[in-house]
C-alpha positions as CSV (number, residue, x, y, z in Angstrom):
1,X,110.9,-122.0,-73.0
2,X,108.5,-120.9,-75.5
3,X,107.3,-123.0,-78.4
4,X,108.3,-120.0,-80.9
5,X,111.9,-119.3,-79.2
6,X,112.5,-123.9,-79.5
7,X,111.5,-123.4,-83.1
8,X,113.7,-120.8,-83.8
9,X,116.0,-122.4,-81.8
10,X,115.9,-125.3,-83.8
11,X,115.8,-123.0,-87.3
12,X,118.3,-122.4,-89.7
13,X,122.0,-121.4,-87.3
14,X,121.9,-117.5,-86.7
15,X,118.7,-117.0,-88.1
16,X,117.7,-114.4,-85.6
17,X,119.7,-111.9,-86.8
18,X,117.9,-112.2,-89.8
19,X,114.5,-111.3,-88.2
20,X,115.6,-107.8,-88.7
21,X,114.8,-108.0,-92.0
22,X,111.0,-108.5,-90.7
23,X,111.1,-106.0,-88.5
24,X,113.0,-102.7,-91.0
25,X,112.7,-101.9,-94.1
26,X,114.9,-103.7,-96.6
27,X,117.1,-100.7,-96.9
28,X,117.6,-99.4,-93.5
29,X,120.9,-100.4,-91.7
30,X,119.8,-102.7,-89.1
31,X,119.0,-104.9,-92.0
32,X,122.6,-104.7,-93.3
33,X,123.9,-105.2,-90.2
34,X,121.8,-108.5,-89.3
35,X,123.1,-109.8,-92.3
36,X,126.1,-109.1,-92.0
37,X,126.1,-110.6,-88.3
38,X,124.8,-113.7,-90.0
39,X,127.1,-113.9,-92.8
40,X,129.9,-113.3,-90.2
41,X,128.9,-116.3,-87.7
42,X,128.1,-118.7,-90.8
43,X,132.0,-117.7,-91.7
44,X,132.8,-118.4,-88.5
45,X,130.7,-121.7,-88.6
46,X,134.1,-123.3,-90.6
47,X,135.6,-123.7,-87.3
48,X,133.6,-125.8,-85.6
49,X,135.1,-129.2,-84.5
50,X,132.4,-131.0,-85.5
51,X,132.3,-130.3,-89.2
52,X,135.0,-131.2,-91.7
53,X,137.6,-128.5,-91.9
54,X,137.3,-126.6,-95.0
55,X,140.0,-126.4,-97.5
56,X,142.4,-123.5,-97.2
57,X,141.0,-122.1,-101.0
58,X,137.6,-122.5,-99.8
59,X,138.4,-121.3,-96.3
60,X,139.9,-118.1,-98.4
61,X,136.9,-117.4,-100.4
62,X,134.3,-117.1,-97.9
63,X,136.8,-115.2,-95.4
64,X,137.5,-112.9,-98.3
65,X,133.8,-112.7,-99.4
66,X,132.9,-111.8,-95.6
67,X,135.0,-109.1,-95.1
68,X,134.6,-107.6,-98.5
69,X,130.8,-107.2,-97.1
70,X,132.0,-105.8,-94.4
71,X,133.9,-103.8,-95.6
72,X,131.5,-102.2,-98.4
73,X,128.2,-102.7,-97.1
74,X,128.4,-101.9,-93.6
75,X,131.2,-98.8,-93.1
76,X,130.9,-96.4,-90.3
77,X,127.3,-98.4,-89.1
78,X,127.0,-98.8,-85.6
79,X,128.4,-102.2,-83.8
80,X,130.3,-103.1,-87.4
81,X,133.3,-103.1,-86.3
82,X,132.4,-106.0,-83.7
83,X,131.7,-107.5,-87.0
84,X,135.1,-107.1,-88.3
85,X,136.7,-108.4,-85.5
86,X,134.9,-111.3,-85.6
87,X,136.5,-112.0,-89.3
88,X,139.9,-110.9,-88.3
89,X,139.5,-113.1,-85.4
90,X,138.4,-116.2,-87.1
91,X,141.1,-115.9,-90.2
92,X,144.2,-115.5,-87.5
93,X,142.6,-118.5,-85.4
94,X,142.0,-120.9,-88.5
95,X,146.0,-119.4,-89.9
96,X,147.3,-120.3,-86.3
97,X,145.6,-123.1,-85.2
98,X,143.9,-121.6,-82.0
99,X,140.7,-120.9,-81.4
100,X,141.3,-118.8,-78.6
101,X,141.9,-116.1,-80.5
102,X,138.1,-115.8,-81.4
103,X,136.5,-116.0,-78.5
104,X,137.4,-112.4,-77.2
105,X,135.7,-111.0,-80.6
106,X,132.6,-113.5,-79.9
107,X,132.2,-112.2,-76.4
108,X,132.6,-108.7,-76.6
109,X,129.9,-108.4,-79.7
110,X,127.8,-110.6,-77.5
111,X,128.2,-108.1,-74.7
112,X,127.5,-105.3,-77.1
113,X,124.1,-107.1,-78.1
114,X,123.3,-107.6,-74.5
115,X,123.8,-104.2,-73.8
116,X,121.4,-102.7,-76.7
117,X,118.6,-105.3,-75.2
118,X,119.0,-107.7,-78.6
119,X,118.8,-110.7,-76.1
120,X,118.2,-113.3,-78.0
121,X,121.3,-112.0,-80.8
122,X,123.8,-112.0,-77.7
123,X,122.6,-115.4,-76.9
124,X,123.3,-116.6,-80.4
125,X,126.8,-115.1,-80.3
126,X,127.9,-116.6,-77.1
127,X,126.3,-120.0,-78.1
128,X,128.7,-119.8,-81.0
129,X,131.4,-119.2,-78.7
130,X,130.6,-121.6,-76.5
131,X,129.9,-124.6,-79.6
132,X,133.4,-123.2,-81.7
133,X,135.3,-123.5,-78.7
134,X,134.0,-126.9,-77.4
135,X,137.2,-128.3,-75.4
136,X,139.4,-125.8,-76.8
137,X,138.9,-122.6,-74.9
138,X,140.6,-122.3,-71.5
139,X,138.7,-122.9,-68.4
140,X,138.0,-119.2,-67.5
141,X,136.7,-118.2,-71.1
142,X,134.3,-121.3,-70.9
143,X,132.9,-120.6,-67.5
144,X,132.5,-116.5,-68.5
145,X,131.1,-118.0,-71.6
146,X,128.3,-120.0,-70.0
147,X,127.7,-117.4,-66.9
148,X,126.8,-114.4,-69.7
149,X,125.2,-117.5,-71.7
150,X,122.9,-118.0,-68.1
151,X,121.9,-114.1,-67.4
152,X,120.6,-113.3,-71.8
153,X,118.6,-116.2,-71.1
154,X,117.4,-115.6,-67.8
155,X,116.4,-111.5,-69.3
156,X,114.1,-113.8,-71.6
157,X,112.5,-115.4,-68.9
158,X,114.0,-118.8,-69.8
159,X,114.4,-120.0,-66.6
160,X,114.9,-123.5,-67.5
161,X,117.6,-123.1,-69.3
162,X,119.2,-120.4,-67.8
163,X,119.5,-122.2,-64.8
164,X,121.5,-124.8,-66.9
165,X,124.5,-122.4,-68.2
166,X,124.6,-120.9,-65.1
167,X,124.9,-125.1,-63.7
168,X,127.3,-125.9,-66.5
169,X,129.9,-122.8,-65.2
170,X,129.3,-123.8,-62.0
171,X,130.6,-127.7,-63.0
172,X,133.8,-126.1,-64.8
173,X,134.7,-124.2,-62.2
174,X,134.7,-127.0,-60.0
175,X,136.6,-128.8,-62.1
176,X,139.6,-126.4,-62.0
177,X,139.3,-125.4,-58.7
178,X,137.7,-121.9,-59.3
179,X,135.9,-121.3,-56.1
180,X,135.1,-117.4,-56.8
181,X,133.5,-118.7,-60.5
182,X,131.8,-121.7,-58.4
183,X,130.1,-119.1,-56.0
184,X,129.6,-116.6,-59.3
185,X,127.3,-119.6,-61.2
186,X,125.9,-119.5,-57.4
187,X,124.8,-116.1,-57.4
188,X,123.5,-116.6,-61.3
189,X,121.3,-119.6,-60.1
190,X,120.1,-117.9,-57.1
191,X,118.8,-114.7,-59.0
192,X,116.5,-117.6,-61.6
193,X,115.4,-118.7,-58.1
194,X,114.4,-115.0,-57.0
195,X,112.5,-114.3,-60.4
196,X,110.8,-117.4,-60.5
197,X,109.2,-116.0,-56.9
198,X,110.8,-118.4,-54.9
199,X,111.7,-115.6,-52.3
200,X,112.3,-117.9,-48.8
201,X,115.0,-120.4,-50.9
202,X,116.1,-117.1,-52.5
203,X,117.1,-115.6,-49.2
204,X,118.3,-119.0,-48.0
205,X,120.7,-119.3,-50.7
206,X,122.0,-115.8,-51.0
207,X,122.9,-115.8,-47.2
208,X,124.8,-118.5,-47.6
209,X,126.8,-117.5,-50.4
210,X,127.8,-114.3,-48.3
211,X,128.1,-116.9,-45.4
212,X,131.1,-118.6,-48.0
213,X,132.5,-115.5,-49.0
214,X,133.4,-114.1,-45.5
215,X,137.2,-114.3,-45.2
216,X,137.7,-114.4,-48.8
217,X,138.7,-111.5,-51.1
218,X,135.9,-112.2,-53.7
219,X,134.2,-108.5,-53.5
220,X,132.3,-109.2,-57.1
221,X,130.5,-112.0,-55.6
222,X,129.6,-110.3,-52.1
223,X,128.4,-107.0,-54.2
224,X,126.5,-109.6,-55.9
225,X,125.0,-111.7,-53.0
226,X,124.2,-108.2,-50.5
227,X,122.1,-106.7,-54.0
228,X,120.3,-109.9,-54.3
229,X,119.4,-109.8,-50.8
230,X,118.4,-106.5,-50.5
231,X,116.1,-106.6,-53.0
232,X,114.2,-109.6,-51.7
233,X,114.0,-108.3,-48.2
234,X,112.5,-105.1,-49.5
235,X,110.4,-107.3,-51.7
236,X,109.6,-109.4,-48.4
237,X,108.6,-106.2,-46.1
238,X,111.8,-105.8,-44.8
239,X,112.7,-102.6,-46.7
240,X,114.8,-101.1,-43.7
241,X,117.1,-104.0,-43.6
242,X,117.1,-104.2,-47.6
243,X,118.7,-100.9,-47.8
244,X,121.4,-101.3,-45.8
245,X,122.5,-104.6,-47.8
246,X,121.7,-102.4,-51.1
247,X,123.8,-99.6,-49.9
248,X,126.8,-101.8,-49.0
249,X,126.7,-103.9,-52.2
250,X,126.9,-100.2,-53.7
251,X,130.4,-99.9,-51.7
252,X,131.3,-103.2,-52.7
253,X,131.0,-102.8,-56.4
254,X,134.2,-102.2,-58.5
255,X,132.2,-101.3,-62.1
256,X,130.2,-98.2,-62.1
257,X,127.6,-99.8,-64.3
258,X,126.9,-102.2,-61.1
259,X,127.1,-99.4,-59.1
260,X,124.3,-97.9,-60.9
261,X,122.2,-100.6,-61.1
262,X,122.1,-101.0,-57.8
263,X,121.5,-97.0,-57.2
264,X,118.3,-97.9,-59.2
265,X,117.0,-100.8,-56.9
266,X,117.7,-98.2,-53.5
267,X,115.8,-95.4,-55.6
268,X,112.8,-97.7,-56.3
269,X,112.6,-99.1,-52.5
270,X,113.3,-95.8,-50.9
271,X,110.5,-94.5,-52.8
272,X,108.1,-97.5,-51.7
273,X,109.0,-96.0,-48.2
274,X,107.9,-92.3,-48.9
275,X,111.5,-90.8,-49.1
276,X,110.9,-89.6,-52.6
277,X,113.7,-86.9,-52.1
278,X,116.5,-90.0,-51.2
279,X,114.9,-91.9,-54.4
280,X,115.0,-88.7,-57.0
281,X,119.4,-88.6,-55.7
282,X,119.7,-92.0,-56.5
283,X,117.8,-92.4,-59.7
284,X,119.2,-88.8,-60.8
285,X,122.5,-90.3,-60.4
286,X,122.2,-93.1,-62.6
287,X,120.8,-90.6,-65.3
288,X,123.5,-88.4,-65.1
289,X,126.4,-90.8,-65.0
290,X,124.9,-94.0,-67.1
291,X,127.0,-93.7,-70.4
292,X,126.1,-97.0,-72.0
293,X,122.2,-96.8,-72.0
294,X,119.8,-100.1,-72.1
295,X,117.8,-101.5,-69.1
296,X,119.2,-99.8,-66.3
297,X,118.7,-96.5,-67.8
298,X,115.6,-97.3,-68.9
299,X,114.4,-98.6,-65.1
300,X,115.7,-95.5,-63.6
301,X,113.9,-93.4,-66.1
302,X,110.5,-95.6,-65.0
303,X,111.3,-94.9,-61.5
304,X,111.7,-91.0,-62.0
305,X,108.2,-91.3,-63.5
306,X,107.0,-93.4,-60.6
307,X,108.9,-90.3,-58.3
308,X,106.9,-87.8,-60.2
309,X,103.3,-89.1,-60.2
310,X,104.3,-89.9,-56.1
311,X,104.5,-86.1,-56.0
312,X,101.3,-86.0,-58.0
313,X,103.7,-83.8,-60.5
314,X,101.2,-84.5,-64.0
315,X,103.7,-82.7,-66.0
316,X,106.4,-84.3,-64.8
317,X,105.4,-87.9,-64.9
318,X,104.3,-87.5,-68.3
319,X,107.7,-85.8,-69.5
320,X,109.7,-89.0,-67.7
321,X,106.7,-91.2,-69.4
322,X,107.4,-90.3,-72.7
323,X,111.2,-90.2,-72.1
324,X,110.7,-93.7,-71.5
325,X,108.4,-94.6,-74.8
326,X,111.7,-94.3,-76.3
327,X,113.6,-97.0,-74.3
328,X,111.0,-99.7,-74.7
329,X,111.0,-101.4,-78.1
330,X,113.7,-103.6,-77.4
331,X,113.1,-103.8,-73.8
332,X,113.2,-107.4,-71.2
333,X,109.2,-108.5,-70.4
334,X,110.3,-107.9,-66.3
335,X,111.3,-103.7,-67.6
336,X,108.0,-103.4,-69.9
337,X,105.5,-104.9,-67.2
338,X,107.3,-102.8,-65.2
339,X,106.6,-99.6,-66.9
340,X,103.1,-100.7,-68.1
341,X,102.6,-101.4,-63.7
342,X,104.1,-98.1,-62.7
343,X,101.9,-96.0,-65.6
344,X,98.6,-97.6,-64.6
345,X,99.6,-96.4,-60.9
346,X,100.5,-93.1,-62.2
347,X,97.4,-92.8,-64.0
348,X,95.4,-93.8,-60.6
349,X,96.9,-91.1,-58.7
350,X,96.0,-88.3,-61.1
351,X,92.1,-90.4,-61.1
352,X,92.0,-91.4,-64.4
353,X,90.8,-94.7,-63.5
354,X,90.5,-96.0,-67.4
355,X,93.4,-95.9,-68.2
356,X,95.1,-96.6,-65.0
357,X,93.0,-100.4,-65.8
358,X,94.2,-100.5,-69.2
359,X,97.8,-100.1,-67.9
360,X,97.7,-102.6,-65.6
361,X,96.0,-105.5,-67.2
362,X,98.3,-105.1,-70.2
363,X,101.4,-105.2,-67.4
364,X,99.4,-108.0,-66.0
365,X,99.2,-110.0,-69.3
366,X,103.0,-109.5,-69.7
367,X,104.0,-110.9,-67.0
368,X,101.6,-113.9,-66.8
369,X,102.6,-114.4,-70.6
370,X,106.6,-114.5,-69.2
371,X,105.9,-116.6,-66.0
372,X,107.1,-113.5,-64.3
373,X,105.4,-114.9,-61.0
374,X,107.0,-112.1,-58.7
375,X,105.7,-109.9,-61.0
376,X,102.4,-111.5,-61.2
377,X,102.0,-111.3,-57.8
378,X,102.2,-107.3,-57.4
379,X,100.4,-106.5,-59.9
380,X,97.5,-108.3,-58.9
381,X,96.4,-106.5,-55.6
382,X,97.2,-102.9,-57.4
383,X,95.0,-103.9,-60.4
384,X,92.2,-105.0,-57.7
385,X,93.2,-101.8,-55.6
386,X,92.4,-99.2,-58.2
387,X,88.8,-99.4,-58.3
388,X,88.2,-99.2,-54.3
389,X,90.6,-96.5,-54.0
390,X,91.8,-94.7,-57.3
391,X,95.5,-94.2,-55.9
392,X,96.9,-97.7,-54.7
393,X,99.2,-96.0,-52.6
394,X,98.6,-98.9,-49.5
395,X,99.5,-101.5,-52.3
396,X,102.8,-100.1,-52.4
397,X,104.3,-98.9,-49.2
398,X,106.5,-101.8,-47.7
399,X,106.6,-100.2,-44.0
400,X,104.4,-98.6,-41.2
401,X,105.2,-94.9,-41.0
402,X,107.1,-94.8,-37.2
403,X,109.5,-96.7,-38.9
404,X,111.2,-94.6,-41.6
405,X,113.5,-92.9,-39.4
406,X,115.6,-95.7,-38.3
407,X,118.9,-95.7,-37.7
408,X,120.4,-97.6,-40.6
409,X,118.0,-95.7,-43.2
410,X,118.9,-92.2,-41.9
411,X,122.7,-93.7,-42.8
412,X,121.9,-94.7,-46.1
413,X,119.7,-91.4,-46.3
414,X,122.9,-89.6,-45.8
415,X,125.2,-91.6,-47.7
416,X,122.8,-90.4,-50.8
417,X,122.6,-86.7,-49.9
418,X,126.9,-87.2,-50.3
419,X,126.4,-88.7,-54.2
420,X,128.0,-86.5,-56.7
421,X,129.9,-84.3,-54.3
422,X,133.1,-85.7,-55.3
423,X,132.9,-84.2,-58.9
């Protein structure tokens, strides 16, 4: 962890929402908003078993005071209605007596955050979930608590302690007897080992969690496990292999927005292979049916860039290049090395060799800043590549050409000429 994030961290409680006031100008409505995120979780501070409970008057008050802001300051803004739940929430479980009435509110804005790429604001939100409903929540909200609580903080790159919610949901779940939840905080723990660039105890561990799921109904946690691995074998050299586990964690999946996500992953490796029609179905897909926006959007866009400089189409790669300026400002460090990686190797192939430098080194610097190793470790040999060959096309392709055509990619070839067909 980062000595900035520790001190913040350490900082006034629900401070970062207040960062927005740094970042906008004083009247803009993200600046409302943060404070009105921050009032909102100070209100909901009251209920925390390890202050003094307030006194219903002064309890009153500052639930009246909160929603009043709400209610006058931040009308018809985007995600303030997450705000007034929150309120409602925390006034019916301080009335009743039961904080388990909150935590839905908590979790749901926290998901929100998550999904708008405001990491560090979900992570705040569910730590408040979490720390109100210390032994008072039921076993399943605690362990979904502390498994979202793992994967905000591993989208930071803080390993460290991502790897300890993800431990901690793992521990409840044991505790109850949860074996799908046990194999879930599995599967979180296993994907810190895969960014870290641990890819041989990667692979180790996600075969054995589909090893423990054989027999068992848990679909989520297979989907899971067979997306995991597929990415790591294509990321090993086994790209063949890697798209058959890719394509059946893709059948697996119940929620289209895993669905998509792992469309993206088969798009990106099925380009490494030179099947830039398969990857422009997959990544199209996402585009056309992703609702909710944030990173996976914003990959597949990076990848229909990628698509388009493959083809050495200029005027496409820089219409899908400037499609994706718009997604980065509140991007992950692993999505804008990516994009910084996949425009200095765009700029190679169309021989501007300047810029394709510039690119990379500042992808380079992102991900050595983040302890993106994986990442580190790509980048690299492309960054060396572009000056003996101006198009690091050898860098990237996973697989010698007489082996395209095999049988289980010609199935997964076809499975992707069928997307969309059912509409």
């Amino acid at each position: 962890m980062s000595t900035e994030l520790q001190s913040r961290r350490a900082g006034l409680p629900h401070a970062v929402f207040l960062q927005r006031v740094a970042d906008e100008p004083a009247t803009s409505p993200e600046v409302r908003l943060g404070q009105g995120a921050f009032l909102t979780l100070r209100f909901v501070d009251l209920l925390a078993p390890d202050r003094e409970p307030p006194t219903p008057d002064v309890f009153r008050y500052q639930w009246a005071a909160t929603e009043r802001y709400c209610a006058e300051r931040l009308p018809l803004l985007r995600n303030a209605s997450h705000l007034s739940c929150i309120v409602r929430a925390a006034g019916e479980a301080h009335r009743d007596g039961n904080i388990q009435l909150l935590a839905p509110a908590l979790f749901a804005y926290a998901l929100y955050l998550e999904q708008e790429s405001h990491f560090e604001e979900a992570e705040d939100a569910l730590q408040t979930m979490i720390d109100i409903g210390a032994g008072r929540l039921p076993a399943s909200d605690a362990i979904s608590g502390w498994l979202r609580l793992g994967r905000v903080r591993r989208l930071q790159t803080d390993f460290d302690q991502a790897d300890e919610a993800y431990a901690e949901a793992g521990r409840i779940a044991a505790g109850v007897g949860d074996r799908q939840a046990f194999l879930t905080s599995q599967v979180g723990q296993t994907n810190v080992v895969y960014f870290r660039g641990n890819l041989a105890e990667a692979e180790r561990r996600w075969r054995s969690i589909l090893a423990d799921t054989v027999g068992t109904s848990y679909y989520g946690v297979m989907a899971q496990a067979e997306h995991g691995l597929g990415n790591l074998l294509d990321r090993s050299g086994q790209p063949q292999e890697g798209a058959s586990h890719l394509w059946k964690a893709y059948e697996l999946y119940e929620e289209e927005s895993s669905q998509l996500r792992v469309l993206t992953d088969l798009g990106l490796l099925m380009l490494r292979l030179g099947h830039v029609e398969d990857a422009e179905r997959a990544l199209g897909e996402v585009v056309r049916r992703e609702r909710i926006g944030g990173e996976n959007l914003t990959n597949a866009v990076i990848e229909l860039m990628n698509c388009a400089s493959y083809r050495r189409d200029r005027l496409g790669f820089e219409r899908w290049r400037e499609r994706c300026l718009e997604h980065l400002p509140h991007a992950p460090p692993n999505v804008r090395a990516d994009f910084s990686m996949k425009s200095g190797i765009g700029y190679a192939r169309f021989g501007n060799v300047r810029k394709s430098e510039s690119q990379l080194r500042q992808a380079l610097e992102i991900a050595t800043a983040h302890g993106l190793h994986e990442q580190v470790f790509r980048i690299e040999p492309i960054l060396a590549g572009t000056k003996d060959c101006g198009a690091p096309e050898h860098v990237e392709s996973a697989a010698p050409e007489d082996s395209y055509d095999t049988g289980p990619l010609k199935e997964v070839s076809a499975s992707l000429a069928m997307l969309g067909t059912e509409d």
